[in-house]
C-alpha positions as CSV (number, residue, x, y, z in Angstrom):
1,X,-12.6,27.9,11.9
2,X,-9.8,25.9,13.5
3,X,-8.5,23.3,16.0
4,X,-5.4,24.2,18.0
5,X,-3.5,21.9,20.3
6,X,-7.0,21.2,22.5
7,X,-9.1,18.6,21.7
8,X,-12.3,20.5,19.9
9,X,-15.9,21.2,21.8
10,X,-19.0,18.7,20.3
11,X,-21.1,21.6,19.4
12,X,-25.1,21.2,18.1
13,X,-25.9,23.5,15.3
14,X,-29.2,23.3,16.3
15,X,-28.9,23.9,20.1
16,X,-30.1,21.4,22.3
17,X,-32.7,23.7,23.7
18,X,-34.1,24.6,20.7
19,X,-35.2,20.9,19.7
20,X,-31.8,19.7,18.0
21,X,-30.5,16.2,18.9
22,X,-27.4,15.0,20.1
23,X,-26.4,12.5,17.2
24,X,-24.0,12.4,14.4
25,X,-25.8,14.7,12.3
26,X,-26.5,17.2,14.4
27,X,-22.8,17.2,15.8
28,X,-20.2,18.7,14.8
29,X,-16.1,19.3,16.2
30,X,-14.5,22.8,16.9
31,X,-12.5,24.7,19.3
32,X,-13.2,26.3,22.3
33,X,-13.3,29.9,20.7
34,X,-15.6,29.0,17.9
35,X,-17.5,27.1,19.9
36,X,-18.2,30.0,22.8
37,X,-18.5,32.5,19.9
38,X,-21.4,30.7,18.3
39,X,-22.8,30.1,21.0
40,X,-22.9,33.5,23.1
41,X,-22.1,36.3,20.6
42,X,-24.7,38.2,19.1
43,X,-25.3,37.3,15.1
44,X,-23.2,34.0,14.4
45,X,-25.2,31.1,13.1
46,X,-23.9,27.6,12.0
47,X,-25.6,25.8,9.8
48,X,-24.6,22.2,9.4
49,X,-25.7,20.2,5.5
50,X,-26.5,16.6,5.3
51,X,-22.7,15.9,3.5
52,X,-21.2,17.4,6.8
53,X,-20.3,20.5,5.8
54,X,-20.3,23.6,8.0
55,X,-21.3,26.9,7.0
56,X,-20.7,30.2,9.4
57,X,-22.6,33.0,8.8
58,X,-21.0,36.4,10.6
59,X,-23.1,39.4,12.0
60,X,-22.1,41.1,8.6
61,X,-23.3,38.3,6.7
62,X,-20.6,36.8,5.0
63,X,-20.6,32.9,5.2
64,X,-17.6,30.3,5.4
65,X,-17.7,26.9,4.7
66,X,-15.8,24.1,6.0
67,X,-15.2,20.4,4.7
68,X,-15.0,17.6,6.8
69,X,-12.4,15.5,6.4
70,X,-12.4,12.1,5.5
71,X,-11.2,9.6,7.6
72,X,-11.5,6.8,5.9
73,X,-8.4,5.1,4.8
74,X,-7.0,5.4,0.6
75,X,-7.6,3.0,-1.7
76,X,-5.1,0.3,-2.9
77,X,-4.1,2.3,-6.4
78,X,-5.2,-0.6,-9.0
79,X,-2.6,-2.4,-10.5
80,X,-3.2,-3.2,-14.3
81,X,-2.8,-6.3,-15.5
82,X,0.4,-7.8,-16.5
83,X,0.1,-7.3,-20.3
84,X,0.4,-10.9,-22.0
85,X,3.5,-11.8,-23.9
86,X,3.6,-11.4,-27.6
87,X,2.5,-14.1,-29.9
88,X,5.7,-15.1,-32.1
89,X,4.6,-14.5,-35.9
90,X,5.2,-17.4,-38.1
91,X,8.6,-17.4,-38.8
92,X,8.2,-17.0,-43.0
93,X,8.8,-20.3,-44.9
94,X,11.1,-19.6,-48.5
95,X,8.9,-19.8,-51.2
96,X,9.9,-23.1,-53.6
97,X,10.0,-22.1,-57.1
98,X,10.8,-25.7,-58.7
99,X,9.5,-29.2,-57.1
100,X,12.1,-31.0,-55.6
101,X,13.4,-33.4,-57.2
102,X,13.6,-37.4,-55.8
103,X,16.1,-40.2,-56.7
104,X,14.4,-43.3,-58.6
């Protein structure tokens, strides 16, 4: 169901007058329409789950489910590591063949 330019109706998938609170879980937004047309049209039901999600059932049956959306703001993507500079390899010595030889 959807929002247009209005800001959306609090409605209580379970109705206030049938027992159901007015807190965070038993609220829910959504517009005007939806909102009238759950609550006064024959067959609609709403159905809210403990993640948030909203699920319509029409008069025929069918069911829709809705998302909430999450708020909260992203994550800092993680930056790896600078990767540490190479170790220089020995440079290779030349192999002697003969001991030097020293003046006496």
């Amino acid at each position: 169901m959807g929002f247009g330019a209005r800001p959306p109706d609090l409605d209580h998938p379970i109705a206030w007058g049938d027992g159901g609170t007015t807190c965070q879980h038993n609220l829910y937004g959504c517009c005007r329409h939806d909102h009238r047309l759950k609550t006064h049209a024959p067959g609609w039901h709403v159905h809210q789950e403990p993640d948030g999600r909203i699920t319509w059932t029409t008069p025929t049956g069918h069911t829709y489910a809705s998302h909430p959306h999450d708020y909260r703001p992203e994550p800092a993507p993680s930056r790896a590591p600078d990767p540490a500079p190479p170790t220089p390899e020995p440079r290779p010595q030349p192999e002697r063949t003969h001991p030097i030889s020293t003046p006496h």
